[in-house]
Each structure stands twice: as structure tokens, then as C-alpha cells.
C-alpha positions in Angstrom: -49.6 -46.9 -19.3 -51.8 -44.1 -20.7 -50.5 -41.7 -23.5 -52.0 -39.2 -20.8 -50.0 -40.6 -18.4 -46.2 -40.7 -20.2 -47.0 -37.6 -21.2 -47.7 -36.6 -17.7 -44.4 -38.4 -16.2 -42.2 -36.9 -19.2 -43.4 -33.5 -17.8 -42.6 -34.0 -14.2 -38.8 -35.4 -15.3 -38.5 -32.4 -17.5 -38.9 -29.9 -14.6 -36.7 -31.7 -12.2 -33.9 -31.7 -14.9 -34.6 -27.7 -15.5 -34.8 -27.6 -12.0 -31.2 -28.9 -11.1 -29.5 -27.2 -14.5 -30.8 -23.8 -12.9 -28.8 -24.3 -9.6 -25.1 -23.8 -8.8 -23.7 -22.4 -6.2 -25.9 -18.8 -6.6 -27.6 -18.9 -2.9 -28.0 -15.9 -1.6 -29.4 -14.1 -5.6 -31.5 -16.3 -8.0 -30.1 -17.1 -11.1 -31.1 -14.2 -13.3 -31.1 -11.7 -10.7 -28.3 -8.8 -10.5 -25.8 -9.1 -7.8 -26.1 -6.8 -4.5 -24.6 -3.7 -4.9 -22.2 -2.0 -2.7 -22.5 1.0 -1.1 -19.4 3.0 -1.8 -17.4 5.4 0.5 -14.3 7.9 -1.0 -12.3 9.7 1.1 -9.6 12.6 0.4 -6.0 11.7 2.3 -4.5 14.1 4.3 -1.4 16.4 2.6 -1.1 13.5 -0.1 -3.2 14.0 -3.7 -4.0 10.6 -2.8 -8.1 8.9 -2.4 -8.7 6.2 -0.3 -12.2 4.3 -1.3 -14.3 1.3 0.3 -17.0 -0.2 -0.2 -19.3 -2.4 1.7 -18.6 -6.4 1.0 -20.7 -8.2 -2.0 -22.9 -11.4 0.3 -23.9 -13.8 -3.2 -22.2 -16.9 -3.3 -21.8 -16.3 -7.2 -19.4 -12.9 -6.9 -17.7 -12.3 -9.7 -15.6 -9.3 -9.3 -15.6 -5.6 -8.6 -14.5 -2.7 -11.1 -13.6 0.8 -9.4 -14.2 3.6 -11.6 -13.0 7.0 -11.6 -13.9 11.0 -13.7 -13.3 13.9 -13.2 -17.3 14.4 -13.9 -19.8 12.6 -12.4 -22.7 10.0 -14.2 -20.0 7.3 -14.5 -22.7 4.5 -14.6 -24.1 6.1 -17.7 -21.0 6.1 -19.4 -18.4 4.0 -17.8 -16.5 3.6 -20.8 -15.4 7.1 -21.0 -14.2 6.9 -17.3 -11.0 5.5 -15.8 -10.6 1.9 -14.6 -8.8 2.2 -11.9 -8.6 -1.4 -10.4 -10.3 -4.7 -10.9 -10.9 -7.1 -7.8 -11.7 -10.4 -7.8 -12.0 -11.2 -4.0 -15.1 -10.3 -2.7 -13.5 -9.5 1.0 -10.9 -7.1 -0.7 -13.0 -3.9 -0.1 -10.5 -1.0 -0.4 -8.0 0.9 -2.5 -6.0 3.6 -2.4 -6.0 5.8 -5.8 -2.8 7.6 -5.6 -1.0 10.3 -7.7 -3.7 12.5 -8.3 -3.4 16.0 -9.0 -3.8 18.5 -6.0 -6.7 20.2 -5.5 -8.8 18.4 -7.9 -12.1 16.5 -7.4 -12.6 13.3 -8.8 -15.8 10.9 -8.6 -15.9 7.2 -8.1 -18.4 4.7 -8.7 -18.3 0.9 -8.6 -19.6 -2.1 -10.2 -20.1 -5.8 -9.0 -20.4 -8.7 -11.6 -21.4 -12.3 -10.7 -20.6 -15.4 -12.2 -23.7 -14.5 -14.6 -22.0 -12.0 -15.7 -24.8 -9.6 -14.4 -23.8 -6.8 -12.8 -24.9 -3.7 -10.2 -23.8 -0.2 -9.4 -22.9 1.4 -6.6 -23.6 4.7 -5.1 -21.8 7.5 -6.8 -19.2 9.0 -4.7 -16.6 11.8 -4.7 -13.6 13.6 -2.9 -11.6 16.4 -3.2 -7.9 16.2 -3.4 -6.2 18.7 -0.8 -3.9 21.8 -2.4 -0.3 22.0 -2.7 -0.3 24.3 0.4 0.6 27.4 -1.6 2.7 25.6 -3.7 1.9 24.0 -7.3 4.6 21.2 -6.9 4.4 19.7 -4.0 5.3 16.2 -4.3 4.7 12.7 -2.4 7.3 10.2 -1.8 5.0 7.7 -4.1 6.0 10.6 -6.9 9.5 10.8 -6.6 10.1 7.0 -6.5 8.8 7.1 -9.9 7.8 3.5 -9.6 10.6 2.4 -10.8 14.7 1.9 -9.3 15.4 5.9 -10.5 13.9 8.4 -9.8 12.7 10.0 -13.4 13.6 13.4 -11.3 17.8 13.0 -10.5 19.2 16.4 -10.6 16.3 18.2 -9.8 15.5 20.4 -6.7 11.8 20.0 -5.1 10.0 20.0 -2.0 8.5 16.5 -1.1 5.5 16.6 1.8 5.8 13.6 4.3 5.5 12.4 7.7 8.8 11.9 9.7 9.5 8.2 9.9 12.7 7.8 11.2 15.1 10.5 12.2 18.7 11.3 13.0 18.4 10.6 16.7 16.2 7.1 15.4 19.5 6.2 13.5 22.7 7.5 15.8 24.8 4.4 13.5 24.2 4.8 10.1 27.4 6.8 9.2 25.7 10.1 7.6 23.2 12.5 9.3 20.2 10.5 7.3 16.5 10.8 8.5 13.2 9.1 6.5 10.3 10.8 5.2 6.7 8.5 4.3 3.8 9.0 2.3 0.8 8.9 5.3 -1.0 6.6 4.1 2.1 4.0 3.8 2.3 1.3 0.9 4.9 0.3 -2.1 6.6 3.2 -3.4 6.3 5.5 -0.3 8.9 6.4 1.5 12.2 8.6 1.1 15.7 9.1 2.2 16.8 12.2 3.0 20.5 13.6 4.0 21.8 16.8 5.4 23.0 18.2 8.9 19.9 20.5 8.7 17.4 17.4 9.2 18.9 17.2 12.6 15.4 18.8 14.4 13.3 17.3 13.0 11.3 14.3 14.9 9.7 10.9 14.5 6.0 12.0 13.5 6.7 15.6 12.5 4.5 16.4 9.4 6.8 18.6 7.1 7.4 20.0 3.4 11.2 19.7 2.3 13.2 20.9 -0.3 16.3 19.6 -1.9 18.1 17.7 -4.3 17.1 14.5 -5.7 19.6 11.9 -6.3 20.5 8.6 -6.3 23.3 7.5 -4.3 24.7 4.0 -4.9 21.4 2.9 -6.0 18.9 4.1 -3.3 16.8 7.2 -3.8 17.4 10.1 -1.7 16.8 13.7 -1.1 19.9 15.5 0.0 20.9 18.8 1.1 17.8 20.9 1.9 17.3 24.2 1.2 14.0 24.8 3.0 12.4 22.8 5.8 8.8 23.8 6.6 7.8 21.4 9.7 3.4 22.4 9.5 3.1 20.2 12.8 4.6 17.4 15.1 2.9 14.1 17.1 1.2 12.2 14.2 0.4 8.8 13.6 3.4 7.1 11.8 2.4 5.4 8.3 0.9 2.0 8.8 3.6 -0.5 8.7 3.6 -2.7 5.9 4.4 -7.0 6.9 5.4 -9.1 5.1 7.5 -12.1 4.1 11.3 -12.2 4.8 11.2 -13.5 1.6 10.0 -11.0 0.2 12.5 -8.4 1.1 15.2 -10.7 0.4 17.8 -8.4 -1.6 18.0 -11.6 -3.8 14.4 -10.9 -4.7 14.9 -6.7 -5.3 12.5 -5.5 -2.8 12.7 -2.0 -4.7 9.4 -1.3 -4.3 9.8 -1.0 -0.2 13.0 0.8 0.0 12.8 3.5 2.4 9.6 2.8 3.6 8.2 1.2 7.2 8.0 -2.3 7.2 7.6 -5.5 9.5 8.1 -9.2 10.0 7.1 -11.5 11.8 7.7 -14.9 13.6 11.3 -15.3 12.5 14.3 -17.1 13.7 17.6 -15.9 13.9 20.0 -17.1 11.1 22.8 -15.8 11.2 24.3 -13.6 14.2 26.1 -10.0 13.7 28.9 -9.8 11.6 31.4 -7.0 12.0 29.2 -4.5 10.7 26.3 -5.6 12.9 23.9 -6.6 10.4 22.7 -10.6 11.1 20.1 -12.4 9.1 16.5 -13.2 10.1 14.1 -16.2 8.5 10.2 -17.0 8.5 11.0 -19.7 6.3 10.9 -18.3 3.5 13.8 -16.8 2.7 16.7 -15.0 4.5 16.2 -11.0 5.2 19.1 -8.7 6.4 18.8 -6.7 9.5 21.0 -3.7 10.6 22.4 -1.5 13.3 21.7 2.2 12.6 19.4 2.5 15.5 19.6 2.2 19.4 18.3 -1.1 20.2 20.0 -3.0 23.1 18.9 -6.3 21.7 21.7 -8.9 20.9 21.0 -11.7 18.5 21.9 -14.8 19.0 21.7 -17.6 16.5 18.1 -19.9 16.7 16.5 -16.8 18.9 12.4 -16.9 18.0 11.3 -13.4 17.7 7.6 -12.3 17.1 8.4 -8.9 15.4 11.1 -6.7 14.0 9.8 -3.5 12.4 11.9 -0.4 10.8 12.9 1.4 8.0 13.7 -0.9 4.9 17.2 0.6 3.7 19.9 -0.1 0.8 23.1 0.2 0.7 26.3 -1.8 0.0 24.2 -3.4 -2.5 21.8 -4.6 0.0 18.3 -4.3 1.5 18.2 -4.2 5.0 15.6 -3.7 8.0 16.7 -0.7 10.7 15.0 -1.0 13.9 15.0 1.8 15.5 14.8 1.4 19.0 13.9 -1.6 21.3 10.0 -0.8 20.8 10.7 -2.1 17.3 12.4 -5.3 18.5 9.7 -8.5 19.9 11.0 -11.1 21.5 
């Protein structure tokens, strides 16, 4: 063979090899090329100093991972350092986030970037929302605040009003012993929800949207506010938080679900374990792990051991040194 020839041949090998070391699994960009960029939408959340953002899903097989950003001045892409981080994603289907406790009245801009596996990288749109005021108040505080993220409350002892929709009241739970009724953050999630005690939260309603005042304390281990000294109800009828399902492992007490007390949750597809004892609670199962359910409500449903149900959702409570569902009516009950 020619010199010509080889040299020819050794050409043609050399491309395919550069050929096949330049693909992977980077379809839908070119290697080399920046990942699609998201288009990025923020939104303020009702009474809570709360923003709720989403963006539209990265298509490139090669996705690396998205990085939400937050200032309190805009032009975060030419200075993301100086900004916030406020969460890192690497599923390319997880498009949204809640940014919670945020000051009142107060607007914040959000930008976000996507990385591939090239570790190339595009910005989104720049985006921002306003945080809603205290209603005439400077201390108005969410559920999500007082829980502290943590098992106390860093505010015991003190005396403030907490905003909230209505999530379960005293009529919802005719059994539980004490005049109790449950407040939730409206946009639902860990941390959100509240107990609250006093013969004054007697009017108030499943869905009310209020402001109240009192005491915060914890009582045997579970957060509460208690005795009210001012009840503002600002309207009535609204969407319930979403409820929250998950594993009846999960909310095992063995497993301190902490994070969900007092807030609206749901299983689903469980069996019945263990039938009521003499304090009506009984045990559900999804195979995972046994959860406790209770009685404070007015469901007519009786459990009986091996029953398949599709659904239980209430109010995740604690007491007696356990965590326990309360349905609160038959509409929270699926056989």
C-alpha cells in the first residue's frame, strides 16, 4: 500500500475514533453547546411572607442540575456569588420550590441556572415578587415560623398573633378531650401547621382565614398556641392547604415525624393492623411501617382488622407520646 494511501486510511480511523469519544448520551444539545434555559416564573403567596417559583423543565439528555437564586436586588446573573442560593436540584422534572420565611412586605428577585453534564451552564429569565404586609401589624407570624424547625418552639412563653387558614376545628374534633382547633400555613408542607387551644376558638370554621393571638407553649411535647387574646377571622370558605401523602412509615412515631405535627396529611393504600383499643386509636400499614390513627373526629367508620382502605387523611397530632392521624369526618375516611 501507498504512503499516500496509510496515510489516507490513518486519517479516516482518526475521525471515527474522535467521532465516537465526542458522543454520550448529550442528544438533544451538542457537546459544547450550553444547556436550554428555563424560563422562570415567581409568585408571592397569599397572607404567608412565603414565594412560590417554577420554572419550565430542562429537554437535554445531559442535565445536570438547577441552582435557584435569590437578592434583594436584581442582576443576579452578573453576580451570583453575592446572591443567595436558595436550593440546588438535581432532577430535571423537579420544577418548583417554595422559598419560605421571608420578611413581609419585601421584594425579592430570583433567577435560575441550569448546568449539564459539561458542566456548561444557562440562565434563566430574571424574575421577582413581592412579599404581602403584615396586615397592619409588623409581627405577624406563620405556622412554618413558630415551629422553629425544630421540636420547640424558640418562642415558649411569648404572646403573638400567627396568620393561618382553619384546618381543623372544634366541631371537626368533638373527641379530643380539650376545646382544640388547627391552624396551617396555605401553602401546606413540613413545619406548617399549629395547635391551638381555648373555649374562644369555638366559632371559628374549617377554611376560615384568620390572625390569632395567644400564648405559645409547648404542652407535653407538641407545639401549641393557647388561650387567645384576639381573634381576627379576615374571611371564611377557602381552599384547605394541600394535603401532604406520604408513607405510613414515615409518620411512624418510632421515626419522629416532628416535622408534620399539626399539619394535614394523607395515606394511602393501607391495611388495617391493629383494630381500636380502648381509646380508639388502631394501627394502619402500607407496608412500611405501622402509623397510629385516632378518634377526635366524627367518622362513623369502624375498623376492622385486614380492612384495605384507599385513603385516610387528617390532622397529624401528638400526644401521649405519640403521633397520630385525626380524620375528621367520613369524607376523610376511603374505603
Amino acid at each position: 500500500m501507498s504512503v499516500k494511501r496509510l496515510f489516507f486510511a490513518g486519517m479516516v480511523i482518526l475521525a471515527v475514533v474522535l467521532h465516537l469519544a465526542g458522543c454520550g448520551d448529550d442528544e438533544a444539545v451538542p457537546p459544547g453547546e450550553d444547556p436550554t434555559a428555563s424560563t422562570l416564573s415567581v409568585q408571592a403567596e397569599g397572607l404567608n411572607p412565603a414565594i412560590n417559583a417554577t420554572w419550565t423543565r430542562c429537554p437535554d439528555d445531559d442535565f445536570g442540575e438547577y441552582r435557584l437564586y435569590r437578592d434583594t436586588e436584581s442582576g443576579i446573573q452578573q453576580d451570583p456569588d453575592n446572591a443567595t442560593l436558595v436550593t440546588v436540584v438535581d432532577s430535571a422534572s423537579d420544577t418548583t420550590y417554595r422559598d419560605s420565611g421571608l420578611d413581609y412586605q419585601t421584594t425579592y428577585y430570583y433567577a435560575l441556572r441550569t448546568t449539564d453534564t459539561e458542566q456548561l451552564h444557562a440562565w434563566s429569565n430574571e424574575g421577582s415578587a413581592t412579599t404581602p404586609d403584615s396586615g397592619g401589624c409588623p409581627n405577624v407570624y406563620t405556622c412554618y415560623q413558630i415551629q422553629s424547625q425544630q421540636d420547640s418552639s424558640q418562642y415558649v412563653g411569648d404572646t403573638l398573633p400567627v396568620t393561618g387558614i382553619v384546618t381543623g376545628s372544634c366541631a371537626d374534633y368533638p373527641n379530643a378531650g380539650y376545646t382544640y382547633a388547627l391552624l396551617g400555613d396555605a401553602s401546606g408542607g413540613e413545619w406548617s401547621g399549629l395547635l391551638m387551644f381555648g373555649n374562644d376558638l369555638t366559632e371559628l370554621e374549617r377554611g376560615d382565614s384568620v390572625t390569632i393571638t395567644g400564648e405559645i407553649d409547648e404542652w407535653y411535647g407538641a407545639t401549641e398556641l393557647k388561650y387567645p387574646t384576639e381573634i381576627v377571622v379576615h374571611s371564611s370558605g377557602h381552599s384547605l392547604p394541600p394535603v401532604s401523602y406520604l408513607t405510613t412509615g414515615e409518620i411512624a412515631t418510632g421515626n419522629d415525624p416532628e416535622k408534620w405535627e399539626s399539619v394535614l396529611v394523607g395515606v394511602r393504600d393501607v391495611e388495617v393492623t391493629a383494630e381500636p383499643d380502648q381509646h380508639g386509636i388502631w394501627n394502619t400499614d402500607d407496608g412500611s411501617g405501622d402509623c397510629r390513627i385516632d378518634d377526635w373526629g366524627t367518622y362513623t367508620y369502624s375498623p376492622s382488622l385486614g380492612d384495605q382502605l384507599s385513603e385516610i387523611v387528617g390532622v397529624l397530632t401528638y400526644d401521649w407520646d405519640e403521633f397520630k392521624i385525626q380524620p375528621r369526618d367520613d369524607s376523610d375516611i376511603t374505603q
